[in-house]
C-alpha positions as a Markdown table, in Angstrom:
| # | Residue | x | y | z |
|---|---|---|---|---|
| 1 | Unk | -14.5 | -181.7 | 65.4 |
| 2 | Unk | -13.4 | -179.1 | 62.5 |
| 3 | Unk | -16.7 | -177.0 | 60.9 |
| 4 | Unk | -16.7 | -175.8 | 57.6 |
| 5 | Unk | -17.5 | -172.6 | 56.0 |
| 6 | Unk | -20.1 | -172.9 | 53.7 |
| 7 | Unk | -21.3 | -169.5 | 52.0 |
| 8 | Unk | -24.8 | -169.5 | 50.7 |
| 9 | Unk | -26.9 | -166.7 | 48.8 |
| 10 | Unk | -30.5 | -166.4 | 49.7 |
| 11 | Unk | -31.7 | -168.5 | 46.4 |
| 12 | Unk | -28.7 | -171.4 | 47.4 |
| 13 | Unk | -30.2 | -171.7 | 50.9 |
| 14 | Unk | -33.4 | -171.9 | 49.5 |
| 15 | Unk | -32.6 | -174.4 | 47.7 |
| 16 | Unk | -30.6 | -176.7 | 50.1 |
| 17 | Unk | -34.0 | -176.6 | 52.6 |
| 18 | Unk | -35.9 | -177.5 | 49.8 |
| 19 | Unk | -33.4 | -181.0 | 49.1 |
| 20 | Unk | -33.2 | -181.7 | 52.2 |
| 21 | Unk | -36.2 | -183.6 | 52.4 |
| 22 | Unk | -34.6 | -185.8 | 50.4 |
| 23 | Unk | -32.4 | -187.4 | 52.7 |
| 24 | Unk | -35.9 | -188.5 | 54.0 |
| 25 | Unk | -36.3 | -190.3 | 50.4 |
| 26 | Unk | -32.5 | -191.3 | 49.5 |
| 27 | Unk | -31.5 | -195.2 | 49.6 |
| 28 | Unk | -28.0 | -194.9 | 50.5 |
| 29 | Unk | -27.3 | -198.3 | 50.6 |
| 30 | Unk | -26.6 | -198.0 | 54.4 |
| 31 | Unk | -28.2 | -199.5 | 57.6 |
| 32 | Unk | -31.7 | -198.0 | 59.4 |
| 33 | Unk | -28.9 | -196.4 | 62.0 |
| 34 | Unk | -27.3 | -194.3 | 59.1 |
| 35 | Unk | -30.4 | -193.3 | 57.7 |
| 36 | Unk | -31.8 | -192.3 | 60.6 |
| 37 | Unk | -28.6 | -189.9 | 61.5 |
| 38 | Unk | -28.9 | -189.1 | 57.9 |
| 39 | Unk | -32.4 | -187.6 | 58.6 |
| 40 | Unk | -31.6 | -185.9 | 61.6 |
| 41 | Unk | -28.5 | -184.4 | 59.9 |
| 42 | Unk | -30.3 | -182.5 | 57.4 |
| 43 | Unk | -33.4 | -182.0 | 60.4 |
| 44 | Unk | -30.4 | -179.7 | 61.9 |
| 45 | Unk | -29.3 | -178.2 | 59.1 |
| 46 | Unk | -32.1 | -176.8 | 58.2 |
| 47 | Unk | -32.8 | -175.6 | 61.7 |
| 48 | Unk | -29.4 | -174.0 | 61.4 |
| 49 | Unk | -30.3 | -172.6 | 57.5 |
| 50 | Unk | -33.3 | -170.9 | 59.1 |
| 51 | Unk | -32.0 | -169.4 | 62.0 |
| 52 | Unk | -29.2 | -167.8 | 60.0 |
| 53 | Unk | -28.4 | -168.4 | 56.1 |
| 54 | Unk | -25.4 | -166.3 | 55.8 |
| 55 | Unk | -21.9 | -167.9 | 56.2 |
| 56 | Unk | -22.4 | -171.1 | 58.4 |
| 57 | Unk | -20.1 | -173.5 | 60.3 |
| 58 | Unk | -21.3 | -176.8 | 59.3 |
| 59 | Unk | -19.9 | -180.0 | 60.7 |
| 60 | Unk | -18.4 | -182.4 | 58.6 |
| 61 | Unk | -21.2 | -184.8 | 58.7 |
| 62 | Unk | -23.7 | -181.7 | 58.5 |
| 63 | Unk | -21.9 | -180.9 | 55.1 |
| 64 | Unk | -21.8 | -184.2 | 53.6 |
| 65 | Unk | -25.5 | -184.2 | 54.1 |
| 66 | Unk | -26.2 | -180.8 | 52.0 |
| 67 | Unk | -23.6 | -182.0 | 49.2 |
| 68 | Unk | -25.9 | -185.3 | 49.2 |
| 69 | Unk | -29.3 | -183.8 | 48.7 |
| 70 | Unk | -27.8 | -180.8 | 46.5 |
| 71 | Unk | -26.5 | -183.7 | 44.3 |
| 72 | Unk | -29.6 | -185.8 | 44.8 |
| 73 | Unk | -31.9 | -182.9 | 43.5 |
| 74 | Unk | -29.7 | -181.6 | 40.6 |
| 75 | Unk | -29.4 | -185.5 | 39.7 |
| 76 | Unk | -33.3 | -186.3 | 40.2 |
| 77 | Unk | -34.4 | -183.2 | 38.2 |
| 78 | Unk | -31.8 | -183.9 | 35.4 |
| 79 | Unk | -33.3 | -187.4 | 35.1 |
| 80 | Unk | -29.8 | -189.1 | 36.2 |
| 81 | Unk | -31.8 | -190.9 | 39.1 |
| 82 | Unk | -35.2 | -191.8 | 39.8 |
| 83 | Unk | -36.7 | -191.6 | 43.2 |
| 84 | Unk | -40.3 | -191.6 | 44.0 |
| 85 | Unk | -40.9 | -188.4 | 45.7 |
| 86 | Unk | -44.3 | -186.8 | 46.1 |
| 87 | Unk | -45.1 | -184.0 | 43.4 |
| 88 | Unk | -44.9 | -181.3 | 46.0 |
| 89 | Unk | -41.0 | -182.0 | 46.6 |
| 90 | Unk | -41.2 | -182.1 | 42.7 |
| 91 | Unk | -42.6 | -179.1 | 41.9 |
| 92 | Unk | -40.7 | -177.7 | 44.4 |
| 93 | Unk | -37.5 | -179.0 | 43.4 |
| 94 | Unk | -38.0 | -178.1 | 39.8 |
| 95 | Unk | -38.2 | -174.6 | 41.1 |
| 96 | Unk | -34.4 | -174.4 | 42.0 |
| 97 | Unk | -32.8 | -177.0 | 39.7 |
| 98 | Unk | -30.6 | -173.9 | 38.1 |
| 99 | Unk | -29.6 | -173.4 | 41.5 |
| 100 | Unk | -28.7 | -176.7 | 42.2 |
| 101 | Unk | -26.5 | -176.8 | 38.9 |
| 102 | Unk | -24.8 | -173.7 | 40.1 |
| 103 | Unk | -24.4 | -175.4 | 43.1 |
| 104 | Unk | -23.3 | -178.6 | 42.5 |
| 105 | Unk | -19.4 | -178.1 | 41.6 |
| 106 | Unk | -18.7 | -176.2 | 44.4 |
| 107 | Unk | -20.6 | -178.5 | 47.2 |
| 108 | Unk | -19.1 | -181.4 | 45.0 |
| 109 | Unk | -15.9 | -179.7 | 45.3 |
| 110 | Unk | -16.3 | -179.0 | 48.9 |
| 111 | Unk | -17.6 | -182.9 | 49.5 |
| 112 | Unk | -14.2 | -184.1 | 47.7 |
| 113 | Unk | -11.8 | -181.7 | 49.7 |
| 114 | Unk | -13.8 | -182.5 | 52.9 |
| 115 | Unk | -14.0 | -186.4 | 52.5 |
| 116 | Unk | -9.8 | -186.2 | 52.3 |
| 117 | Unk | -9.6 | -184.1 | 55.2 |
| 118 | Unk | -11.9 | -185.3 | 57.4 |
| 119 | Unk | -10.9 | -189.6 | 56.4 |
| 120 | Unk | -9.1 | -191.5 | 58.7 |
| 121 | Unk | -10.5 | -188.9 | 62.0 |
């Protein structure tokens, strides 16, 4: 399977561990199986994040989950979306949503580009 590079500054991988949880949260319109990957997707990405948040090698699948919850956040925070999420996540959240729209185009970007790649493998 091809990785991807994905480079992160300190304050970006902060803020993709703290939307992660959100895949936890997310109706994706897909089936228990999905969401359960989706959940252990971002579980391992944010045991990679911790272990070393300079440039990563992410998966495919490993990436489409960050783009998700970076999207998810910036979207939730901007009032786009509604999800009921405990004020914790919220407050924690709120703490990085210039982050996340910083982050956005280029993960959306990458998510685009990626999803063309990586169809029809």
């Amino acid at each position: 399977m091809n990785n991807l590079d994905l480079h992160l500054s300190t304050a970006e991988t902060n803020a993709v561990l703290a939307a992660l949880p959100l895949a936890l949260y997310a109706d994706f319109d897909t089936s228990p199986e999905q969401k359960e990957l989706n959940v252990n997707l971002s579980a391992v990405v944010m045991e990679k994040l911790l272990r070393n948040s300079n440039s990563m090698k992410f998966s495919a699948n490993e990436t489409r989950i960050i783009c998700a919850c970076v999207s998810l956040a910036k979207s939730l925070l901007a009032g786009e979306i509604d999800m009921d999420i405990d004020a914790d996540l919220r407050k924690e959240l709120s703490r990085h949503y210039f982050t996340y729209c910083s982050l956005y185009p280029r993960t959306e970007k990458l998510f685009n580009r990626m999803d063309w790649r990586f169809s029809n493998r």
